[in-house]
SEKEPA-90024 format. One record per residue (C-alpha): x, y, z; chain; residue number from 0; residue in one letter. Coordinates in nm, 3 decimals. Layout:
<node u="X" v="Y" w="Z" cadena="A" num="NUM" residuo="a"/>
...
END
This chain:
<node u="0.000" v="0.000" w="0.000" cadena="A" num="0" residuo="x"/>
<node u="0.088" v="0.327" w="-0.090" cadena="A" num="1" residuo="x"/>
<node u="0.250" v="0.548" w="0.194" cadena="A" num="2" residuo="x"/>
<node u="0.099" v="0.887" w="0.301" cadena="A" num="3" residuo="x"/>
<node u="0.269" v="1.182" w="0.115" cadena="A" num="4" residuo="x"/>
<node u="0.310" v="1.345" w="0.405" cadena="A" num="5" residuo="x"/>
<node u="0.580" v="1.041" w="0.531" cadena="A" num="6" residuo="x"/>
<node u="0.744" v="1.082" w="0.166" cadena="A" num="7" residuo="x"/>
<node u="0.763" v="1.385" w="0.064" cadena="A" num="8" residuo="x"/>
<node u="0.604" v="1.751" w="0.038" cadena="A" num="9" residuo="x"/>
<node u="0.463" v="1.875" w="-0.323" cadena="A" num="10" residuo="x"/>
<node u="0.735" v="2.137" w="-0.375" cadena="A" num="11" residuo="x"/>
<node u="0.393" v="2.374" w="-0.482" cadena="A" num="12" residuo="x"/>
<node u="0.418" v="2.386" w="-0.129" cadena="A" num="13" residuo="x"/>
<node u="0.695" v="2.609" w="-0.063" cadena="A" num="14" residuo="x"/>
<node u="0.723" v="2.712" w="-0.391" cadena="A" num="15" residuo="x"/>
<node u="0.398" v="2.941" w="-0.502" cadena="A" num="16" residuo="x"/>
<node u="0.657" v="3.185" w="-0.737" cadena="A" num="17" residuo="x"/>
<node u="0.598" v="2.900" w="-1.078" cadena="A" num="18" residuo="x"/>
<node u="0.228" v="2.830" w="-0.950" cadena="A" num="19" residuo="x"/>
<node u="0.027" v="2.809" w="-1.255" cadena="A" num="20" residuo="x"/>
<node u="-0.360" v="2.909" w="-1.192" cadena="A" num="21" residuo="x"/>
<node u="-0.571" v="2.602" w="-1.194" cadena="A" num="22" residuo="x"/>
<node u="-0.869" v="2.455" w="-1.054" cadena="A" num="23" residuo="x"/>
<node u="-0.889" v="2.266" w="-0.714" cadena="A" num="24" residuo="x"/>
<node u="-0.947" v="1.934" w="-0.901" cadena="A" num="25" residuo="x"/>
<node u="-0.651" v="1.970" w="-1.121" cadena="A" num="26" residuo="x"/>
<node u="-0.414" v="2.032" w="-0.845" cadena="A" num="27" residuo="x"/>
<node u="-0.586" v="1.737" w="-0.630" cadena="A" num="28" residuo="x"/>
<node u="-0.505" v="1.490" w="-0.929" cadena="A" num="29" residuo="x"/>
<node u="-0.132" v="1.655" w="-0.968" cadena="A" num="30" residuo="x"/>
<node u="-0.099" v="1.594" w="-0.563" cadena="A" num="31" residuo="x"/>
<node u="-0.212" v="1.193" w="-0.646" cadena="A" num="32" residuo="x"/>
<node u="0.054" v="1.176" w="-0.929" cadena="A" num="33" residuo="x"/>
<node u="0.324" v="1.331" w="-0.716" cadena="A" num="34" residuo="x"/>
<node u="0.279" v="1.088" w="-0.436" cadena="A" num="35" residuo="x"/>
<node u="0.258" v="0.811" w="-0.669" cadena="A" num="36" residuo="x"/>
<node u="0.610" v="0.941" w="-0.784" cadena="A" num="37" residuo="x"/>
<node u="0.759" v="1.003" w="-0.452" cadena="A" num="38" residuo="x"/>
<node u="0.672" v="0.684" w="-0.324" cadena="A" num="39" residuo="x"/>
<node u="0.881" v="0.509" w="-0.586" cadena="A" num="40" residuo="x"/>
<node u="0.596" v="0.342" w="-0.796" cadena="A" num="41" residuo="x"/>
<node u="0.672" v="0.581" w="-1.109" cadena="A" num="42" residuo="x"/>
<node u="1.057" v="0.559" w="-1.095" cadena="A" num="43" residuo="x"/>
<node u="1.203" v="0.805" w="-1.202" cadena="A" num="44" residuo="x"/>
<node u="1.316" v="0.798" w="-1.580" cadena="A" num="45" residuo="x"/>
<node u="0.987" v="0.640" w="-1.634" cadena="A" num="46" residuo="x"/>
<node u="0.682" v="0.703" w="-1.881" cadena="A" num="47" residuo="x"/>
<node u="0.353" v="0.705" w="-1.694" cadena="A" num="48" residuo="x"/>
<node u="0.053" v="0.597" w="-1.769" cadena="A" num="49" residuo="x"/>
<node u="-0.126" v="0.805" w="-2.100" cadena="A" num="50" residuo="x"/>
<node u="-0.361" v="1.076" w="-2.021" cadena="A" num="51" residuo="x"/>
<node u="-0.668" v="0.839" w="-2.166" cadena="A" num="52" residuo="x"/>
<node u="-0.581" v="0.561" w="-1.911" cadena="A" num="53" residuo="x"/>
<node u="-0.541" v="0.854" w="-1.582" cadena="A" num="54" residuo="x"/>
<node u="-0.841" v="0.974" w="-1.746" cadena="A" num="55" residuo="x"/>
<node u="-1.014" v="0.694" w="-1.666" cadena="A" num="56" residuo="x"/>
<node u="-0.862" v="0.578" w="-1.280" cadena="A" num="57" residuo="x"/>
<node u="-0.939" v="0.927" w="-1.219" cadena="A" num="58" residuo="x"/>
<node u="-1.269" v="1.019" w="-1.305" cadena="A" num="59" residuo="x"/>
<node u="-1.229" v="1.295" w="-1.494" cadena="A" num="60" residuo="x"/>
<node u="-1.157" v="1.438" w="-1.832" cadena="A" num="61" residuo="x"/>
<node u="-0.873" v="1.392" w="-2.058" cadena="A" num="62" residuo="x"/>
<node u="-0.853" v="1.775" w="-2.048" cadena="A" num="63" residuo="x"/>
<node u="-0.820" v="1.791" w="-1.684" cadena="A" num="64" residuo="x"/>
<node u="-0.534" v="1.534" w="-1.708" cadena="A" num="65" residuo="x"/>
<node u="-0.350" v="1.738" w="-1.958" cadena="A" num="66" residuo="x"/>
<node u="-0.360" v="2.018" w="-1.711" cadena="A" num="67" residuo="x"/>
<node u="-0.251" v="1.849" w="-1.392" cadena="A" num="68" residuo="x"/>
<node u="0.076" v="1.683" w="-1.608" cadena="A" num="69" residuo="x"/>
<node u="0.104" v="2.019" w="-1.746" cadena="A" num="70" residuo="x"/>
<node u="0.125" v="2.135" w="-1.361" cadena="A" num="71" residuo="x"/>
<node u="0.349" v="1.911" w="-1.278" cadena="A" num="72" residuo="x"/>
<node u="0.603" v="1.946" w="-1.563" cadena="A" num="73" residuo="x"/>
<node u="0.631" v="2.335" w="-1.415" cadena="A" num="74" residuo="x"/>
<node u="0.763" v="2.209" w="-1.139" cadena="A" num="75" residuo="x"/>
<node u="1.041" v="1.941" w="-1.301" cadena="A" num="76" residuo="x"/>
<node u="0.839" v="1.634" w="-1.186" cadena="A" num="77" residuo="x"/>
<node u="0.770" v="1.533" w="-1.510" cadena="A" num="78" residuo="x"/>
<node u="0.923" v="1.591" w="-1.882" cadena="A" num="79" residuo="x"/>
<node u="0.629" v="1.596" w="-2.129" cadena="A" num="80" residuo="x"/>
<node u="0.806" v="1.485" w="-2.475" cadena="A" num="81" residuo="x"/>
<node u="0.526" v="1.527" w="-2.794" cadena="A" num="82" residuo="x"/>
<node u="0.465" v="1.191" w="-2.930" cadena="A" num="83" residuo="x"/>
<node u="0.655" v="1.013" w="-2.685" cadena="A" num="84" residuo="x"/>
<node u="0.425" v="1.016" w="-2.311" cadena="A" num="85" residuo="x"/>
<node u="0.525" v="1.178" w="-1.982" cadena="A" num="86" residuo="x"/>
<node u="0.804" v="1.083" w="-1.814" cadena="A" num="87" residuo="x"/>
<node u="0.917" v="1.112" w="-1.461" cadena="A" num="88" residuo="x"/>
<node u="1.188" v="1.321" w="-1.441" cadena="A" num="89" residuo="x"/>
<node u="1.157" v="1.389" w="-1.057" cadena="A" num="90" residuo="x"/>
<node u="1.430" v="1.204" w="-0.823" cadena="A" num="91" residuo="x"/>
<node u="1.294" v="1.120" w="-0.482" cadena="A" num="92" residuo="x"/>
<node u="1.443" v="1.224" w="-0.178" cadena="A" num="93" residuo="x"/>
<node u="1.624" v="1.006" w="0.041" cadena="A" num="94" residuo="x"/>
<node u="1.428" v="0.946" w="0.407" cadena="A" num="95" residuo="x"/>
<node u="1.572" v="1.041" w="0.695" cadena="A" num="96" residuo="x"/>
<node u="1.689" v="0.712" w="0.864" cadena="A" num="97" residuo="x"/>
<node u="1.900" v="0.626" w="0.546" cadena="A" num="98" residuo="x"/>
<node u="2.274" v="0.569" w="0.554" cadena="A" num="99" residuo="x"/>
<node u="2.536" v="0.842" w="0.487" cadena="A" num="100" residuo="x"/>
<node u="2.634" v="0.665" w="0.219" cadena="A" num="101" residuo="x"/>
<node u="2.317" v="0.699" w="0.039" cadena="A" num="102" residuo="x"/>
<node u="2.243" v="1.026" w="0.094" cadena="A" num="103" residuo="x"/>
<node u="2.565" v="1.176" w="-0.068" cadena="A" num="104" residuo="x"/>
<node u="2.558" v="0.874" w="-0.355" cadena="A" num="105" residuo="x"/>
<node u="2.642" v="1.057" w="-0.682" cadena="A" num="106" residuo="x"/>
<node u="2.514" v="0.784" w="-0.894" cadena="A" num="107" residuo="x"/>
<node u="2.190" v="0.984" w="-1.001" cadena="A" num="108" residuo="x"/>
<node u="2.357" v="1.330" w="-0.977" cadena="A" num="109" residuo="x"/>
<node u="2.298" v="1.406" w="-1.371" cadena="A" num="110" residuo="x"/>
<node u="2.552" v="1.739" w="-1.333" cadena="A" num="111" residuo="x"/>
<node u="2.802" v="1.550" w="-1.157" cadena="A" num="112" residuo="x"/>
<node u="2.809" v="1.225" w="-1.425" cadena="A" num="113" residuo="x"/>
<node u="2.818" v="1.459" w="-1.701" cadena="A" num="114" residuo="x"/>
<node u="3.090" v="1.632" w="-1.571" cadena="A" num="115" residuo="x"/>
<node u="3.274" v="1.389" w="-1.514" cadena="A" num="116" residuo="x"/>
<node u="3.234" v="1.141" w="-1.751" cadena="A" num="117" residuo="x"/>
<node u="3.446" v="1.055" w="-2.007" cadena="A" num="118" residuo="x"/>
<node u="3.387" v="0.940" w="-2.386" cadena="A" num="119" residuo="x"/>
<node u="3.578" v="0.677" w="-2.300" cadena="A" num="120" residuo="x"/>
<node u="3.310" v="0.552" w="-1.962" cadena="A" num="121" residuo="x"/>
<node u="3.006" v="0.700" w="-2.207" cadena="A" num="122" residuo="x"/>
<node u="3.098" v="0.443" w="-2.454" cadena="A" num="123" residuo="x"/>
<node u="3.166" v="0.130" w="-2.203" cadena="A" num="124" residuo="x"/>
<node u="2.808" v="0.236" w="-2.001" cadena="A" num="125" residuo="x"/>
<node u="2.675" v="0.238" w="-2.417" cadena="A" num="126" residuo="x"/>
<node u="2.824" v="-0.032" w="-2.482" cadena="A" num="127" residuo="x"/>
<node u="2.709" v="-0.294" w="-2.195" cadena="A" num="128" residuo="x"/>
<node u="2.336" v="-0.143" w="-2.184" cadena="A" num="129" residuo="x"/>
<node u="2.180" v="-0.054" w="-2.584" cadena="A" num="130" residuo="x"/>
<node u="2.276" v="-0.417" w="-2.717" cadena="A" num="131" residuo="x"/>
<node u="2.113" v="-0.599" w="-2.458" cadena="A" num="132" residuo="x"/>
<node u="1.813" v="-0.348" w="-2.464" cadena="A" num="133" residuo="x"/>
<node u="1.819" v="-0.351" w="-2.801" cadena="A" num="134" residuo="x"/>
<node u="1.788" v="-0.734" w="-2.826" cadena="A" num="135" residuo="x"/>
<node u="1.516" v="-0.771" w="-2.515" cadena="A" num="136" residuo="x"/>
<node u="1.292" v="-0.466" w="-2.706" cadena="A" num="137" residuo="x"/>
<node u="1.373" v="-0.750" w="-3.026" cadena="A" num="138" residuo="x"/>
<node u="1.155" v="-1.003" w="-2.855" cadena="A" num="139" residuo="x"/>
<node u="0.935" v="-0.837" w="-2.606" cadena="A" num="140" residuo="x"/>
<node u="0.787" v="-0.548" w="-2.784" cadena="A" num="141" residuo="x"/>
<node u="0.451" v="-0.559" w="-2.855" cadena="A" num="142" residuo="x"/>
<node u="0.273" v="-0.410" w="-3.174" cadena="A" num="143" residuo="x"/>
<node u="0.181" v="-0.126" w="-3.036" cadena="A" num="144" residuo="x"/>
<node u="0.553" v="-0.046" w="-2.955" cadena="A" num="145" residuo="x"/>
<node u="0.666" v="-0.158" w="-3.284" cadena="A" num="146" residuo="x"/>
<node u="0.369" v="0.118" w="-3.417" cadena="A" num="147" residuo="x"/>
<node u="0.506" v="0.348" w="-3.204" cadena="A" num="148" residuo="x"/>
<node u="0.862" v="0.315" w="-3.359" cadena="A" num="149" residuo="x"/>
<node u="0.763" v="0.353" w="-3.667" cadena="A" num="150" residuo="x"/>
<node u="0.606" v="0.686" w="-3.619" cadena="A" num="151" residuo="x"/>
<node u="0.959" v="0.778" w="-3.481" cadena="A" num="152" residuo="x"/>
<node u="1.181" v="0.688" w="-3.766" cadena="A" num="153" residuo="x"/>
<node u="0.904" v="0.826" w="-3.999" cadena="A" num="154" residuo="x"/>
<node u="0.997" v="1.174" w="-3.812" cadena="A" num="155" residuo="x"/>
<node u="1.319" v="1.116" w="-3.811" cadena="A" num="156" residuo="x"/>
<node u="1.344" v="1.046" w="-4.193" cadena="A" num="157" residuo="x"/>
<node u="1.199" v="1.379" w="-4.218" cadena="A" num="158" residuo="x"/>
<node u="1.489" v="1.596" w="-4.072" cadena="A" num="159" residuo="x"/>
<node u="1.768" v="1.703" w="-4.312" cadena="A" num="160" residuo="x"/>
<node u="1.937" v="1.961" w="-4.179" cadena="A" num="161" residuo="x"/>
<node u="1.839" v="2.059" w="-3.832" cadena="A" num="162" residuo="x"/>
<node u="2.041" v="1.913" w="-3.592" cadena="A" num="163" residuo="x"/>
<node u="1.883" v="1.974" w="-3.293" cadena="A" num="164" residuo="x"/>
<node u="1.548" v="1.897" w="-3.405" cadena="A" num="165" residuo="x"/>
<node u="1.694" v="1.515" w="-3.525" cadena="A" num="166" residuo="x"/>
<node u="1.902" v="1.477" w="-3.201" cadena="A" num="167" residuo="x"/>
<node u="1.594" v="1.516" w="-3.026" cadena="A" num="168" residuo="x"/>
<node u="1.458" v="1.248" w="-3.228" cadena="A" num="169" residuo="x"/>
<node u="1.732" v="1.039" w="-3.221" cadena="A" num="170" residuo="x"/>
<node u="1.713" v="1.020" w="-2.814" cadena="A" num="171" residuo="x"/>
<node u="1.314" v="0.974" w="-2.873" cadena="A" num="172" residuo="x"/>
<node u="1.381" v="0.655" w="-3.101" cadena="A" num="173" residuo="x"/>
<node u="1.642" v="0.493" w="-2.852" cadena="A" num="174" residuo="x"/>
<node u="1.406" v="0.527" w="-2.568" cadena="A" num="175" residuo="x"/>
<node u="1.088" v="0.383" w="-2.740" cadena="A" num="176" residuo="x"/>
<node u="1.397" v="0.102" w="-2.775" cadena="A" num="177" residuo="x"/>
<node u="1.371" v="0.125" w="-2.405" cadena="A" num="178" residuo="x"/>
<node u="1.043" v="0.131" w="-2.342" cadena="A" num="179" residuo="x"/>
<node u="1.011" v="-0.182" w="-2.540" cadena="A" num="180" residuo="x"/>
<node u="1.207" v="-0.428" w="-2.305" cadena="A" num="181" residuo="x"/>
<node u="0.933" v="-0.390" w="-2.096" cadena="A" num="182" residuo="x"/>
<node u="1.135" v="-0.341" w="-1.773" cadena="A" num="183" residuo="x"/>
<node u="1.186" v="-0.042" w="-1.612" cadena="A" num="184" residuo="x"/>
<node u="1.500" v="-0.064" w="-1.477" cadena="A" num="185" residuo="x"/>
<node u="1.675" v="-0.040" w="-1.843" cadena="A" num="186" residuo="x"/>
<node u="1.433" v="0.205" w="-1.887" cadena="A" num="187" residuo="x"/>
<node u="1.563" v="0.405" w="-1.592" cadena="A" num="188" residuo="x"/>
<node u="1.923" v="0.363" w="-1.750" cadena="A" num="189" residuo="x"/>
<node u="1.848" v="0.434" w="-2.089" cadena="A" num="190" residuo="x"/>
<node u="1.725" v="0.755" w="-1.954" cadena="A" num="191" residuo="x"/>
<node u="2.012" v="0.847" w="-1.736" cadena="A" num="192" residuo="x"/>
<node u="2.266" v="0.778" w="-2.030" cadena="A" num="193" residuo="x"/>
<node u="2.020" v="1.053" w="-2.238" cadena="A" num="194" residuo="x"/>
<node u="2.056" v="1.261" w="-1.931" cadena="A" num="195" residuo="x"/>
<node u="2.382" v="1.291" w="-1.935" cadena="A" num="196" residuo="x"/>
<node u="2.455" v="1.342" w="-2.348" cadena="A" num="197" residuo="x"/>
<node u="2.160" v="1.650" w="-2.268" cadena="A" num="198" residuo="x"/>
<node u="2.445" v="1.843" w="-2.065" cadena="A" num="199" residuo="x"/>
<node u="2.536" v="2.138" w="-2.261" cadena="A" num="200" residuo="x"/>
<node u="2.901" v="2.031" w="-2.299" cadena="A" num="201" residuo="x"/>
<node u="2.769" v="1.687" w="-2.482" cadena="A" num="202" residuo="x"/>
<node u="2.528" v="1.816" w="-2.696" cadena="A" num="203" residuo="x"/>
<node u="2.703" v="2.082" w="-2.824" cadena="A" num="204" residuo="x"/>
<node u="2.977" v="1.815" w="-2.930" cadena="A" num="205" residuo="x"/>
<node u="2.671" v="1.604" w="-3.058" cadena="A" num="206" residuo="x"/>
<node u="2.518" v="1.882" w="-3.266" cadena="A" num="207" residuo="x"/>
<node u="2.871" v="1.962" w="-3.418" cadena="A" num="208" residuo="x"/>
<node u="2.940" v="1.631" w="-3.593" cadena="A" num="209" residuo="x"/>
<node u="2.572" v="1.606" w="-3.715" cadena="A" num="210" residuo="x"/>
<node u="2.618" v="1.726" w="-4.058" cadena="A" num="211" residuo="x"/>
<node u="2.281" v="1.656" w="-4.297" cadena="A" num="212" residuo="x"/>
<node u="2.555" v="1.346" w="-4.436" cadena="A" num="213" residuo="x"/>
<node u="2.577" v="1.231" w="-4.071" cadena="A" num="214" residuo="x"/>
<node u="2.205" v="1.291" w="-4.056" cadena="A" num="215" residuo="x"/>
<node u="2.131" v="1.082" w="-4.358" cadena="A" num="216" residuo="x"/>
<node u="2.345" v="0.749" w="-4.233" cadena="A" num="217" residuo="x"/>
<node u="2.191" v="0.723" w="-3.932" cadena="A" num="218" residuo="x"/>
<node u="1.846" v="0.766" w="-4.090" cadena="A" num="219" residuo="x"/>
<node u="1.949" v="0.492" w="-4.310" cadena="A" num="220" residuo="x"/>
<node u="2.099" v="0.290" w="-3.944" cadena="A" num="221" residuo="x"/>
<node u="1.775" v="0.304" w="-3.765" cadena="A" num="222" residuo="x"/>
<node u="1.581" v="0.234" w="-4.091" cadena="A" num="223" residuo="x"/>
<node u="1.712" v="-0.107" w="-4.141" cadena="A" num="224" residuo="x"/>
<node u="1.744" v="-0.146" w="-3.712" cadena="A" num="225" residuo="x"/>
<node u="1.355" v="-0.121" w="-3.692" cadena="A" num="226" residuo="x"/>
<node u="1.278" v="-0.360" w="-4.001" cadena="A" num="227" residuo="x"/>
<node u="1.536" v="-0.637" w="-3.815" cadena="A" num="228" residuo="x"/>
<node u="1.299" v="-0.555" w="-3.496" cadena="A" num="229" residuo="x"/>
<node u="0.994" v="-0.549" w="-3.718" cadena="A" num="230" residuo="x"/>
<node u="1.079" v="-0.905" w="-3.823" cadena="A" num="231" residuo="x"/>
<node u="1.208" v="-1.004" w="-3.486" cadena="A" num="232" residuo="x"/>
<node u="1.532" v="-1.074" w="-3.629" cadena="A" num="233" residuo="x"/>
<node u="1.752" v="-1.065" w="-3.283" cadena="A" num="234" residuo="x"/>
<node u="2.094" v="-1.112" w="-3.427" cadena="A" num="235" residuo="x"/>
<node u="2.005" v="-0.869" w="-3.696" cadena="A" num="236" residuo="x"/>
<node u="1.877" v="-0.580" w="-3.438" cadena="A" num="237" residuo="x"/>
<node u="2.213" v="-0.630" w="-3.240" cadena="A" num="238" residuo="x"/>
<node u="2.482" v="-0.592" w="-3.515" cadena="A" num="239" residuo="x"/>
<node u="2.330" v="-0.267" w="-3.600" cadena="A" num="240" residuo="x"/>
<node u="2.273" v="-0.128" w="-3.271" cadena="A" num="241" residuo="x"/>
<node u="2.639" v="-0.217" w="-3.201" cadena="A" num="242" residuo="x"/>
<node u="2.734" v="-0.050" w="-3.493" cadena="A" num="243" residuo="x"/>
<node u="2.587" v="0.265" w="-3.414" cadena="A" num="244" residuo="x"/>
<node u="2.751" v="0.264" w="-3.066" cadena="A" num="245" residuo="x"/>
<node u="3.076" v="0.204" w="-3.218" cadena="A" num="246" residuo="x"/>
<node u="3.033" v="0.550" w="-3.456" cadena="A" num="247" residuo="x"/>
<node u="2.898" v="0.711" w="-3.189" cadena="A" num="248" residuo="x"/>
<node u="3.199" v="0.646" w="-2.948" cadena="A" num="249" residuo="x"/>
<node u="3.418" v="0.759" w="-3.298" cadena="A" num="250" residuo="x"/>
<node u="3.255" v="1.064" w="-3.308" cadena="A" num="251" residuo="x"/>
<node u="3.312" v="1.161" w="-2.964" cadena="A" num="252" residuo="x"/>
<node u="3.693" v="1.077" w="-2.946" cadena="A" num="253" residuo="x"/>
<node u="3.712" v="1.303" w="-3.285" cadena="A" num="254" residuo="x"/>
<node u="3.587" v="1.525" w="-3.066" cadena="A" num="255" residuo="x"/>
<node u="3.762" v="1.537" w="-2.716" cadena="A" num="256" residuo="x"/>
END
């Protein structure tokens, strides 16, 4: 059973009335039930959460009224709404009390920290281990309405030429539909953190840089063929592609450093 919000953690609308949007009473009642759900751990962070039509219907209420209170909370950082994609939690819970030292300074999910720190070197080992293994569980476990879903990505992303933030946008949207596809939230979670990271202004002004509309066009032409080898459920297919696009993208970033 879910724990009180009160013995988790305080809305930070709260303290914080200076980025309070004006809504209704419902709309911030439903944001409040969200938040807890967050802040007691069962939406993890990094994860999508259930679609507007399905909170529409737990809740009671309209989709409109949904849209609001995920609007409300994406003012406050607790979740990233990304068009065509869902609403992810992008809110990290806070530690309680009684935990060890040790946990409360953990850098592990300090975002700044990692991407300051990181290497291209450690960003291509952490690739490395997690996107083929993803990669081949979103292979066999994703269902059709995932393999719908990224379709509708690489149709966007075959429609970028030359704008290179626009297509690295879309190119962090098709990995994590990937993601979303192994059907377990914990590579999920780490998928996200990885994109996290590569959204620090010191990687993705390197990212932009090398991706020139030829750059653009081959890895169009990569995640074309990687979704048809997931399309047919080919595993060993899917793999050798993903592992391929790793290896340019670790290339790209020692050009770089």
């Amino acid at each position: 059973m879910m724990n009180d919000i009160s013995e988790i953690e305080t809305p930070p609308w709260i303290d914080d009335v200076s980025r309070h949007p004006l809504v209704t009473l419902r709309v911030k009642e439903i944001a409040t039930r969200i938040f807890a759900r967050i802040a007691s751990g069962e939406f993890p962070f990094g994860t999508r959460i259930p679609a507007e039509r399905d909170l529409a219907e737990e809740f009671g209420d309209s989709r409109a009224t949904i849209r609001q209170a995920l609007e409300f909370l994406s003012v406050y950082g607790i979740v990233s709404r990304r068009p065509g994609s869902g609403t992810f939690v992008s809110h990290q819970r806070k530690q309680r009390a009684n935990a060890g030292a040790a946990q409360r300074s953990s850098p592990y999910l300090n975002v700044d920290q990692l991407a300051e720190t990181a290497s291209p070197f450690a960003m291509n080992i952490a690739s490395s281990i997690l996107v083929p293994e993803m990669t081949r569980l979103a292979t066999i476990y994703m269902s059709t309405r995932d393999i719908a879903d990224l379709h509708g990505q690489i149709q966007r992303l075959e429609a970028i030429v030359t704008e290179s933030d626009v297509f690295a946008a879309l190119e962090e949207e098709f990995m994590m539909t990937i993601a979303r596809g192994t059907h377990n939230a914990l590579v999920e979670a780490m998928c996200a953190i990885l994109h996290e990271v590569r959204r620090h202004p010191q990687w993705a002004a390197a990212r932009r840089q090398v991706l020139t509309p030829a750059k653009i066009k081959s890895i169009q032409l990569l995640f074309r063929s990687l979704y048809e080898a997931i399309e047919r459920r080919n595993v060993e297919t899917a793999v050798e592609i993903i592992k391929l696009y790793v290896a340019n993208s670790h290339d790209e970033m020692i050009y770089e450093s």
